[in-house]
C-alpha positions in Angstrom: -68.0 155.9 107.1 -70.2 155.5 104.1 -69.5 157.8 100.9 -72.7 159.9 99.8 -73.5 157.4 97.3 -73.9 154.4 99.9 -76.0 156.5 101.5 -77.9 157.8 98.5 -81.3 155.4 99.5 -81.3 156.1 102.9 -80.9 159.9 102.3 -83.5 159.5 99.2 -86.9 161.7 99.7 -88.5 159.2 97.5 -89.6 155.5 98.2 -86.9 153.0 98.3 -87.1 149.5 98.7 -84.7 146.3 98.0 -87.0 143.5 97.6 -85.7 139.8 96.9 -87.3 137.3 93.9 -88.9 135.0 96.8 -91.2 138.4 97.5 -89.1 139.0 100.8 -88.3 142.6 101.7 -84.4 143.7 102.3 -84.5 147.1 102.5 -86.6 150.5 103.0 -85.8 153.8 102.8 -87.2 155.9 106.3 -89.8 157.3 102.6 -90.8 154.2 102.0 -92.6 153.2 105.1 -96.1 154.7 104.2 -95.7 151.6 101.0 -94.6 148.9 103.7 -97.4 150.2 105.8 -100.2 149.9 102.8 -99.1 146.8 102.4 -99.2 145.5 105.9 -95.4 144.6 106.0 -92.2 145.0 107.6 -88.7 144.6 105.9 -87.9 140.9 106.8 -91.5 140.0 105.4 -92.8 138.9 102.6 -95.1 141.7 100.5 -98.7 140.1 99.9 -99.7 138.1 96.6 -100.7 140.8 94.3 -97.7 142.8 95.1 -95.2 140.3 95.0 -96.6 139.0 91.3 -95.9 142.2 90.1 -92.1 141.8 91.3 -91.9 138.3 89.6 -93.2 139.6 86.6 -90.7 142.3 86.5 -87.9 139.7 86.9 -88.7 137.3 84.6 -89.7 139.3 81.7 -86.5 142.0 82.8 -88.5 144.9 82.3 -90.0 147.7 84.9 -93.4 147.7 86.0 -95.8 150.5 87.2 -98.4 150.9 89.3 -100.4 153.4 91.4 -100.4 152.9 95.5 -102.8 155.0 97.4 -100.7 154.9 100.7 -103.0 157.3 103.1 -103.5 160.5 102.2 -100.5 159.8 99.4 -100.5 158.7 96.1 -97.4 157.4 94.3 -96.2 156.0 91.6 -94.2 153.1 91.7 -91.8 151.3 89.6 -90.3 147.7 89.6 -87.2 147.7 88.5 -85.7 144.5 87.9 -81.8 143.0 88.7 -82.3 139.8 87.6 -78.6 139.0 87.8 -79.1 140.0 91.5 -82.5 138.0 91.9 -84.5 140.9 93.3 -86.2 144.0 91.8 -85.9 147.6 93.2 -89.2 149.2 94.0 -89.1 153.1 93.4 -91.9 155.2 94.6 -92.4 159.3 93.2 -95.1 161.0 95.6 -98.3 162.2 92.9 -100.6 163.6 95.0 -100.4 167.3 94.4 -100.4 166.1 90.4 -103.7 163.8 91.4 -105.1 166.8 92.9 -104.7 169.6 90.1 -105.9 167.1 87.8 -109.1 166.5 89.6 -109.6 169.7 90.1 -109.4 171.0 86.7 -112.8 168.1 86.2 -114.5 169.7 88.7 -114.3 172.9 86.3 
């Protein structure tokens, strides 16, 4: 039986994925399939260019990257974390649509 911190991704509201420094993704949280979806893959697959350049970028210069992913009706943030020990980066995703929303709507005032 796992303890609750082995199962501390799975059970994670937030986007969770594992991905390895060829581009290939290990791992996603059950939250992290609207990401895997926007990007048109499946863990086992590789994410596409412009994604995966961001993950290499993160690894090699060891330092997180951000960057906004309008997932359908979602918007998250999303953070690179780099294990460069482990050759892979974590990708962390914090939902920002309500924050999106009260900010365009204090424009439209």
């Amino acid at each position: 039986m796992k303890t609750k911190i082995e199962q501390f991704p799975a059970i994670n509201p937030n986007p969770v994925l594992y991905v390895a420094k060829d581009g290939v993704v290990h791992y996603s949280n059950e939250a992290g399939e609207p990401l895997l979806h926007e990007w048109s893959v499946t863990v086992g697959e590789k994410l596409p260019l412009h994604i995966e350049n961001i993950a290499h970028r993160a690894i090699s210069l060891n330092s997180t990257e951000k960057i906004e992913v309008k997932a359908g009706n979602r918007t998250y943030i999303t953070t690179f974390y780099p294990l460069p020990k482990e050759e892979r980066v974590n990708i962390y995703g914090f939902d920002i649509s309500e924050q999106k929303e009260e900010i365009q709507s204090l424009k439209h005032v």
